[in-house]
DOVEXSE-585047 format. One record per atom (N, C-alpha, C): residue in one letter; residue number from 1; atom name; x, y, z. Coordinates in Angstrom, 2 decimals, always signed. Example, Ala and Ser with C-alpha at 12.3 -4.5 7.8 and 13.67 -1.06 7.14 Angstrom:
# DOVEXSE-585047
("A" 1 "N" (+13.19 -5.69 +7.80));
("A" 1 "CA" (+12.30 -4.50 +7.80));
("A" 1 "C" (+13.20 -3.30 +7.80));
("S" 2 "N" (+12.85 -2.25 +7.08));
("S" 2 "CA" (+13.67 -1.06 +7.14));
("S" 2 "C" (+12.90 +0.03 +7.87));
***
This chain:
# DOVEXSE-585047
("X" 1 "N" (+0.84 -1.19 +0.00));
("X" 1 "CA" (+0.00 +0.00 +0.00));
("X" 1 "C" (+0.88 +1.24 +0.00));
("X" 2 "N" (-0.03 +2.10 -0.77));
("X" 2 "CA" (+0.98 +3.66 -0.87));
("X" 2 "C" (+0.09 +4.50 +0.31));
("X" 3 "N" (+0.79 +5.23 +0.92));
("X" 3 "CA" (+0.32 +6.10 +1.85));
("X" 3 "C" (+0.15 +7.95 +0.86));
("X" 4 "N" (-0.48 +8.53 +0.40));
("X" 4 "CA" (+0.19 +10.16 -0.12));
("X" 4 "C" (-0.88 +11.51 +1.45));
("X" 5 "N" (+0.19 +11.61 +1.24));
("X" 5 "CA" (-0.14 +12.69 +2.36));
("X" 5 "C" (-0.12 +14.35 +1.03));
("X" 6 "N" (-0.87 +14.77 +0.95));
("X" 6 "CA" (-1.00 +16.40 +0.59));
("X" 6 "C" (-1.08 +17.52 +1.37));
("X" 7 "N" (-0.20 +18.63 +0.81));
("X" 7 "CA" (-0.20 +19.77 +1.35));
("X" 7 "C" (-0.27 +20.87 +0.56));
("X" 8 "N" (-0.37 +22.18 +0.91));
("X" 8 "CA" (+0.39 +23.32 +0.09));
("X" 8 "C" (-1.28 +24.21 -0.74));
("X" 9 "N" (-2.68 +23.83 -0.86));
("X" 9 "CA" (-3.13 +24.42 -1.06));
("X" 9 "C" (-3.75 +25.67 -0.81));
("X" 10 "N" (-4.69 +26.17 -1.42));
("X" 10 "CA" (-5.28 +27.40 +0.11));
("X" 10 "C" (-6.02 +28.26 -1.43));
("X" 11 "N" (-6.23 +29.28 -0.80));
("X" 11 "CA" (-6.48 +30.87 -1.18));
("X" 11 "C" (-5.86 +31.72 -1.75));
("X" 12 "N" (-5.37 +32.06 -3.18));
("X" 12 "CA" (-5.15 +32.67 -3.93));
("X" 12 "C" (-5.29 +34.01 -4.69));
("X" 13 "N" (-5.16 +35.39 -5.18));
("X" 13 "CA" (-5.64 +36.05 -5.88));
("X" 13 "C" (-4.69 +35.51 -7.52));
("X" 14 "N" (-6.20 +35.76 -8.33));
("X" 14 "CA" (-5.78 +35.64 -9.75));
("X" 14 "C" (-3.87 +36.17 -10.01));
("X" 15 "N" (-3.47 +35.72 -10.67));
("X" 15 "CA" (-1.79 +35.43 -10.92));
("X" 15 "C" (-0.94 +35.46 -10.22));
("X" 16 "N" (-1.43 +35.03 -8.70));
("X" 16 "CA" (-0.45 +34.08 -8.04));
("X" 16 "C" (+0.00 +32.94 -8.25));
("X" 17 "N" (+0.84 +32.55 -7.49));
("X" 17 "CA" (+1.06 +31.23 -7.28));
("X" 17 "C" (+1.15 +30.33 -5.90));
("X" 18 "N" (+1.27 +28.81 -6.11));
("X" 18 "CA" (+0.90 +28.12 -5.36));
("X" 18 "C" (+2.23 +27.09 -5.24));
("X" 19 "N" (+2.47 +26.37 -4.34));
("X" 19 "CA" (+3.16 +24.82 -4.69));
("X" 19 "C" (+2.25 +23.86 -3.49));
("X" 20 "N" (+2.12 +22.51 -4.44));
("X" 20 "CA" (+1.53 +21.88 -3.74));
("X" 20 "C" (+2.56 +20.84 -3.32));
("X" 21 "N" (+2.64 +20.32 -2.51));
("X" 21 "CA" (+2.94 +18.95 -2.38));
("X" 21 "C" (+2.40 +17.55 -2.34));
("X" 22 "N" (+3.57 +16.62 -2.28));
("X" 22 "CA" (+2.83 +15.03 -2.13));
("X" 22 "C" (+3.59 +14.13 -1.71));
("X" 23 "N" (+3.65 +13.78 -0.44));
("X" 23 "CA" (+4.45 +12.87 +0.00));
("X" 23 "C" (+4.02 +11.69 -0.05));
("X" 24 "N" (+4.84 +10.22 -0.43));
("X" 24 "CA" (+4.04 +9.04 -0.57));
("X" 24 "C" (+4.90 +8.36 +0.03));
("X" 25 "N" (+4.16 +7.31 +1.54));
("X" 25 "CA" (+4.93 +6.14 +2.10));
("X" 25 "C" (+4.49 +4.94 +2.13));
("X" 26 "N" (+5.02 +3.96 +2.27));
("X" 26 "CA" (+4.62 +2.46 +2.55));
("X" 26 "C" (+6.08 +1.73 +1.63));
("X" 27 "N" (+6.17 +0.27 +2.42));
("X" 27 "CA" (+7.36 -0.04 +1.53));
("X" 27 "C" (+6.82 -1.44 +1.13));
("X" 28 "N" (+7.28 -1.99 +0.09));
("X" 28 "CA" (+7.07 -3.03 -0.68));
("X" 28 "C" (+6.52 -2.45 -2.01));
("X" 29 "N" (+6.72 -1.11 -2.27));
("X" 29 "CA" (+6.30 -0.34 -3.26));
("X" 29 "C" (+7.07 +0.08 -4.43));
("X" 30 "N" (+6.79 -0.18 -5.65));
("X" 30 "CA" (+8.08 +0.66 -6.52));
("X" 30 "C" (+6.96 +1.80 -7.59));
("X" 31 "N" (+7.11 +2.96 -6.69));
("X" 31 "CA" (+6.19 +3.85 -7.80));
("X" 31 "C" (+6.70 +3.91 -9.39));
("X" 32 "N" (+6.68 +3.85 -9.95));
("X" 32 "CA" (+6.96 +4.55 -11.41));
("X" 32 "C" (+6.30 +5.90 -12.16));
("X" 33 "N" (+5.00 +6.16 -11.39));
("X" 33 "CA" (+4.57 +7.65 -12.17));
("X" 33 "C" (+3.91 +7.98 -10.65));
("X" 34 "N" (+3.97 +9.58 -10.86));
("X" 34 "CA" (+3.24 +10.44 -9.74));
("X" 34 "C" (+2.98 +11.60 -10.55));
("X" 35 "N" (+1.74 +12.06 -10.20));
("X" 35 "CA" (+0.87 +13.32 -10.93));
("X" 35 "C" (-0.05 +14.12 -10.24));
("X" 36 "N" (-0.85 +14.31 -10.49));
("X" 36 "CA" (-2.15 +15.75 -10.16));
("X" 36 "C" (-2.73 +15.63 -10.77));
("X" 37 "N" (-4.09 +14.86 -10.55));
("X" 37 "CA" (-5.65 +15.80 -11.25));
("X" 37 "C" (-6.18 +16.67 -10.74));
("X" 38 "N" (-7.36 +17.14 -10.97));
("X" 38 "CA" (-8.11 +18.16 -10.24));
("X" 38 "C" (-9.63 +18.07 -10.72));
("X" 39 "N" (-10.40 +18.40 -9.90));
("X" 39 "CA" (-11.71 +18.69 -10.04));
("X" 39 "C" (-12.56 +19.43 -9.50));
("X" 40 "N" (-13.02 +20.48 -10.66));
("X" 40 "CA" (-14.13 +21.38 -10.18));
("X" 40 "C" (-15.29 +21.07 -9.94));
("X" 41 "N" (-16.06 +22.07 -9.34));
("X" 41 "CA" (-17.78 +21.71 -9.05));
("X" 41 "C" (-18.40 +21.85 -10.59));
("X" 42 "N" (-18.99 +20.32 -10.81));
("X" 42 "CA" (-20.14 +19.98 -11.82));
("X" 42 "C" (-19.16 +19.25 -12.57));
("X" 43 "N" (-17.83 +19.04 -12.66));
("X" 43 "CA" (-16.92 +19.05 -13.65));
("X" 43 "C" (-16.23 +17.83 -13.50));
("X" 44 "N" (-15.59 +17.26 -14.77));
("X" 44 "CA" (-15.08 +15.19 -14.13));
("X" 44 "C" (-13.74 +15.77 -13.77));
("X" 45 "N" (-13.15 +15.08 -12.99));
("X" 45 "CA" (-12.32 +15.00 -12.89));
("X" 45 "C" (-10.94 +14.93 -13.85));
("X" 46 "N" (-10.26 +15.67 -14.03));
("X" 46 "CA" (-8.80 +15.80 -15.40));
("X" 46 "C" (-7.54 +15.74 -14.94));
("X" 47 "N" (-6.87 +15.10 -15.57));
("X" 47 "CA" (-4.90 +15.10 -15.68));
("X" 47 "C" (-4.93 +16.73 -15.45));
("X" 48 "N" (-4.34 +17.49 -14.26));
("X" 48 "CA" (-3.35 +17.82 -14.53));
("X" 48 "C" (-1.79 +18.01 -15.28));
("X" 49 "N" (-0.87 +17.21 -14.76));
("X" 49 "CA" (+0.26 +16.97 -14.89));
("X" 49 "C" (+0.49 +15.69 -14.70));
("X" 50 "N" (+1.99 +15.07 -14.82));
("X" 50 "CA" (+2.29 +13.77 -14.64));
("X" 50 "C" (+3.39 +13.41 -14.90));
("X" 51 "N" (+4.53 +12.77 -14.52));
("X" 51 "CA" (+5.90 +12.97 -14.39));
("X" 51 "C" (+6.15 +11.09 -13.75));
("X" 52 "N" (+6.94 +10.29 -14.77));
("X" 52 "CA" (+7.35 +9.40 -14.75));
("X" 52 "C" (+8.36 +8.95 -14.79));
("X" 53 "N" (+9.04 +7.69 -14.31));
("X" 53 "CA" (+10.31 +7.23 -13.69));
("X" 53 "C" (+11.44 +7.81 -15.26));
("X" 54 "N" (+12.12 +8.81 -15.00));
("X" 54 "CA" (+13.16 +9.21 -15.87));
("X" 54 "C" (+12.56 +10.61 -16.30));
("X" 55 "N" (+11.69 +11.00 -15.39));
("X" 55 "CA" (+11.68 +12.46 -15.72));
("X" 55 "C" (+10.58 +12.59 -17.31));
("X" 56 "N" (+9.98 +11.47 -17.25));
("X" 56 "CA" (+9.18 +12.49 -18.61));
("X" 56 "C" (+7.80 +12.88 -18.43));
("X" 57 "N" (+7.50 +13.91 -18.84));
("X" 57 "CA" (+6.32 +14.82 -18.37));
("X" 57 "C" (+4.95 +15.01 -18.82));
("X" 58 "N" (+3.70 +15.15 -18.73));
("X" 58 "CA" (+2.65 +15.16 -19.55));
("X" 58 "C" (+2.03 +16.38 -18.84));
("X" 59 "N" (+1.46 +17.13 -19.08));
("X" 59 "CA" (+0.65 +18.30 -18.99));
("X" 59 "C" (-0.69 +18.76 -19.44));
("X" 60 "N" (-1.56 +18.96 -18.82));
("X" 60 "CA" (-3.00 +19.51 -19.41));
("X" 60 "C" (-2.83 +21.00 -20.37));
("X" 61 "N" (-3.00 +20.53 -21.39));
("X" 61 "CA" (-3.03 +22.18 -22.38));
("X" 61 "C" (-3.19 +23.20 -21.49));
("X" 62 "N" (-4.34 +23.74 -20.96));
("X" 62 "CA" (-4.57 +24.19 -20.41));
("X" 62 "C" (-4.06 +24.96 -19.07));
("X" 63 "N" (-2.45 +23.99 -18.90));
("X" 63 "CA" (-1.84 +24.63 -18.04));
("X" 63 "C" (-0.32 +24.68 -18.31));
("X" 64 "N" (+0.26 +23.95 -19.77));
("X" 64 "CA" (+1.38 +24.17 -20.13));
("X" 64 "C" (+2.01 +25.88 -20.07));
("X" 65 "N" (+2.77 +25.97 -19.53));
("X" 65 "CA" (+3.72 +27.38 -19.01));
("X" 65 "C" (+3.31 +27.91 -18.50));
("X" 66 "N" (+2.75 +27.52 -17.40));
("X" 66 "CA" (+1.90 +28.27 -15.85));
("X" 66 "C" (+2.54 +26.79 -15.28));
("X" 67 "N" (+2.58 +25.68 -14.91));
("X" 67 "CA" (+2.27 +24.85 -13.85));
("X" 67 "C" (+3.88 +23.63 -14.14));
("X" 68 "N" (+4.71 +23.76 -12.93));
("X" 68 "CA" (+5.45 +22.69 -13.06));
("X" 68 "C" (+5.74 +21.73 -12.34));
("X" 69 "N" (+5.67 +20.53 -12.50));
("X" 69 "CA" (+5.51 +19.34 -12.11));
("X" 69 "C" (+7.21 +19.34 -11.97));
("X" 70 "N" (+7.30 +18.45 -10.48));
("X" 70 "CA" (+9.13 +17.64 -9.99));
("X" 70 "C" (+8.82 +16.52 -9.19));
("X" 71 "N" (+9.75 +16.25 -8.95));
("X" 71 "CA" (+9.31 +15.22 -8.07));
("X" 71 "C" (+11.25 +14.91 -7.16));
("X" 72 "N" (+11.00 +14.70 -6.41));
("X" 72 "CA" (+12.26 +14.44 -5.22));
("X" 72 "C" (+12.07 +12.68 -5.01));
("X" 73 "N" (+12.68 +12.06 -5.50));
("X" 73 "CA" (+12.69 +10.93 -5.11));
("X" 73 "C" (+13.31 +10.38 -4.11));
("X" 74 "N" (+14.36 +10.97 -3.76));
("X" 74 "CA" (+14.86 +10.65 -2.40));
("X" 74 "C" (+13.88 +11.04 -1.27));
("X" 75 "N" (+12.62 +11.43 -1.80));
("X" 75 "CA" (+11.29 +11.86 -0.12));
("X" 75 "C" (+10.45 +11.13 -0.94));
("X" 76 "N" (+10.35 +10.41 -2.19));
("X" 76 "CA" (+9.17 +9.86 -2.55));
("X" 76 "C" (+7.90 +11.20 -2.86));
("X" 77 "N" (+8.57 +12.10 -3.07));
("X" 77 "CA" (+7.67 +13.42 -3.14));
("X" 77 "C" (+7.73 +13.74 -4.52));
("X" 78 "N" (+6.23 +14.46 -4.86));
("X" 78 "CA" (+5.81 +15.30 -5.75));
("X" 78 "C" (+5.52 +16.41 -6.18));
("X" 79 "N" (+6.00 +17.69 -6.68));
("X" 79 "CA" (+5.31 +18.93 -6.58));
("X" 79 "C" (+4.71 +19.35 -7.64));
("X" 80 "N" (+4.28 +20.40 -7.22));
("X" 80 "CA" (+3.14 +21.08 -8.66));
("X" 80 "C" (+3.66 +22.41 -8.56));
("X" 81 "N" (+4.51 +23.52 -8.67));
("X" 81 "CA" (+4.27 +24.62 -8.82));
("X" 81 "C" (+3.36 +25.04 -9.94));
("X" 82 "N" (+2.58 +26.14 -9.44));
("X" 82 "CA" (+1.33 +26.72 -9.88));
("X" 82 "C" (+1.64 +28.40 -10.16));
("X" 83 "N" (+1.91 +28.55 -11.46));
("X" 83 "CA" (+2.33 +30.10 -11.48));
("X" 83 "C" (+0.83 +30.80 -12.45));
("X" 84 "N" (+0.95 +32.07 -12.40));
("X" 84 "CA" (-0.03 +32.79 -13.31));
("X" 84 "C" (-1.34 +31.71 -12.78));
("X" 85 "N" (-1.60 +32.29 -11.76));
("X" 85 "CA" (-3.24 +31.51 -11.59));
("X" 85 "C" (-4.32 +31.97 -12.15));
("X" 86 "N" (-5.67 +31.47 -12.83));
("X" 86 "CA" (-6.51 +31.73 -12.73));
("X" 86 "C" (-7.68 +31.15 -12.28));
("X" 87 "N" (-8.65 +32.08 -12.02));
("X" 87 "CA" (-10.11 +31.99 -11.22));
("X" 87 "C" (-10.17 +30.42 -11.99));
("X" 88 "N" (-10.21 +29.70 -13.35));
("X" 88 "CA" (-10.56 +29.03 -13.38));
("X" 88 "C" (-9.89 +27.10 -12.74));
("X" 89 "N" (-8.52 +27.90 -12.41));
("X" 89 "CA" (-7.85 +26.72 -11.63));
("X" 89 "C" (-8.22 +26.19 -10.96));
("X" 90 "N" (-9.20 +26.99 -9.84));
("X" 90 "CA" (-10.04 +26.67 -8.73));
("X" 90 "C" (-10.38 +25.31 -8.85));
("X" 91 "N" (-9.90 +24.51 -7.93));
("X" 91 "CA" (-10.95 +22.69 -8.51));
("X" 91 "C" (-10.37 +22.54 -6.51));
("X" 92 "N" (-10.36 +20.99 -6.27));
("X" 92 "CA" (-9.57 +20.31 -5.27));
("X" 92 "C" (-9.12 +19.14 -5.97));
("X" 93 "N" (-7.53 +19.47 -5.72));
("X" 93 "CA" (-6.15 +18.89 -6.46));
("X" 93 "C" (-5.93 +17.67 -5.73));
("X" 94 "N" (-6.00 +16.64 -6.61));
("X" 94 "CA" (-5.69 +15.40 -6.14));
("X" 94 "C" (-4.20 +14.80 -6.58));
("X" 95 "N" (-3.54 +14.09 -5.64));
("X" 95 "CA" (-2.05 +13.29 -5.99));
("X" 95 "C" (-2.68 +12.40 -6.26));
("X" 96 "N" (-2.07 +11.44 -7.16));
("X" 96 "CA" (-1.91 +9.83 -7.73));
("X" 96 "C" (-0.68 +9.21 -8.20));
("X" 97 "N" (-0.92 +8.42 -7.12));
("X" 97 "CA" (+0.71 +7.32 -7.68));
("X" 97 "C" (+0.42 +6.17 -7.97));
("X" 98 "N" (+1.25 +6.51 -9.31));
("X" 98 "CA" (+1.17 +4.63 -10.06));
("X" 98 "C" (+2.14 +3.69 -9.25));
("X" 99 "N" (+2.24 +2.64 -8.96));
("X" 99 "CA" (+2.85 +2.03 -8.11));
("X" 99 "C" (+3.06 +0.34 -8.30));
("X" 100 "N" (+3.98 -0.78 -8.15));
("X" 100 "CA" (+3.48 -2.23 -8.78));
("X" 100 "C" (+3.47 -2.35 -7.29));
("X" 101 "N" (+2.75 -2.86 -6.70));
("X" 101 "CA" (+2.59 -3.15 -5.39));
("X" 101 "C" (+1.68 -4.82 -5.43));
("X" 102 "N" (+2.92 -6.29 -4.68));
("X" 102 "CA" (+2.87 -7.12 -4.52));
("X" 102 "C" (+2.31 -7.30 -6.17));
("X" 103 "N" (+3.41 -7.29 -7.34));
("X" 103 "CA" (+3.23 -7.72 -8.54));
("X" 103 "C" (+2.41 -7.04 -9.64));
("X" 104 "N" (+1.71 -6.37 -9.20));
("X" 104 "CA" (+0.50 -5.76 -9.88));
("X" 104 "C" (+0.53 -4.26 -9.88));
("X" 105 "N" (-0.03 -3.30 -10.94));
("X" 105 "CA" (+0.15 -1.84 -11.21));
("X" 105 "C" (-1.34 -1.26 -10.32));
("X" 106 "N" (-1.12 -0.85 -9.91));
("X" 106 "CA" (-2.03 +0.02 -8.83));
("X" 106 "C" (-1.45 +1.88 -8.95));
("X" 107 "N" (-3.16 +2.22 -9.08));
("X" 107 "CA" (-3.15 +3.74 -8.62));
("X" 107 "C" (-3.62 +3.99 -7.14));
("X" 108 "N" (-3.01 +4.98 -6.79));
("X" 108 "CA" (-2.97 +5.39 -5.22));
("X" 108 "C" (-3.95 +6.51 -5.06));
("X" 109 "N" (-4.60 +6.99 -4.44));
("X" 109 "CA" (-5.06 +8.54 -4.33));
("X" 109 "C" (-5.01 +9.28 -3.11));
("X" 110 "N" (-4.55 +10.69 -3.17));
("X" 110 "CA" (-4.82 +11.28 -2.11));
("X" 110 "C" (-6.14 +11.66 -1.85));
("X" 111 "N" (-5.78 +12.31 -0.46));
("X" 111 "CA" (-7.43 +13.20 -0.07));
("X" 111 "C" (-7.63 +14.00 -0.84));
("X" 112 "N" (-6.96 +14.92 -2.13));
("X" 112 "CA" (-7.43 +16.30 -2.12));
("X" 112 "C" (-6.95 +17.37 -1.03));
("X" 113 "N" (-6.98 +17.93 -2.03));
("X" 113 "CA" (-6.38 +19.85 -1.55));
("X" 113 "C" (-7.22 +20.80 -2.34));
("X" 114 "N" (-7.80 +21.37 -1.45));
("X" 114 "CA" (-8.35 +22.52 -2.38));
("X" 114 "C" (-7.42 +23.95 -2.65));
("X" 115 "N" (-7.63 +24.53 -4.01));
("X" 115 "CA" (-7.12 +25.46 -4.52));
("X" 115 "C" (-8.09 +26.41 -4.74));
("X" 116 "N" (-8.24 +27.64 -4.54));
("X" 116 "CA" (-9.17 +28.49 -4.91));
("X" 116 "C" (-8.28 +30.36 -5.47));
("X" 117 "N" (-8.78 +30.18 -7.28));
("X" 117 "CA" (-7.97 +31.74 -6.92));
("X" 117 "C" (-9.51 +32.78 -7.08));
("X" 118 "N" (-8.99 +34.03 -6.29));
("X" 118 "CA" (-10.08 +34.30 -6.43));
("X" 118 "C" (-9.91 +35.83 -6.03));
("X" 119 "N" (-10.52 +36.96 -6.29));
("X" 119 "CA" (-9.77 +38.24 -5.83));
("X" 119 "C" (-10.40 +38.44 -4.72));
***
């Protein structure tokens, strides 16, 4: 089992920024991808970002050169910096780690973080 603990959201005015975090524990685990969706009210749930074992990256149009995805593997951590915000970023930001746990590919989820920009 993956443990992800989230942090780092809150209250915003339009073109701020944010960093979120994502810490993930449990051992018998070998993650290979960690990312961010998000979801607004009425709205499905979407990819954010997404960042896999060797650094390669995927991004929602919608937020390519505003939002950057890292990840620290020596903490098993994930980040999101969040630059140039807008009102419509607003969702609650979820972590997900891909993970083979006891043989098999498993997604993980956090609680959610809410983000709100807003003047």
């Amino acid at each position: 089992q993956v443990h992800l603990v989230e942090s780092g959201g809150g209250l915003v005015q339009p073109g701020g920024s944010l960093r979120l975090s994502c810490a993930a524990s449990g051992s018998g685990n070998n993650i290979y991808a960690m990312g961010w969706f998000r979801q607004a009210p009425g709205k499905q749930r979407e990819l954010v970002a997404l960042i896999r074992n060797g650094n390669s990256t995927n991004y929602a149009d919608s937020v390519k050169g505003r939002f950057t995805i890292s990840r620290d593997n020596t903490k098993n951590t994930v980040y999101l910096l969040m630059d140039s915000l807008k009102p419509d970023d607003t969702a609650v930001y979820y972590c997900i780690t891909g993970a083979i746990t006891e043989g098999s590919a498993r997604d993980y989820w956090g609680q959610g973080t809410q983000v709100t920009v807003s003047s």
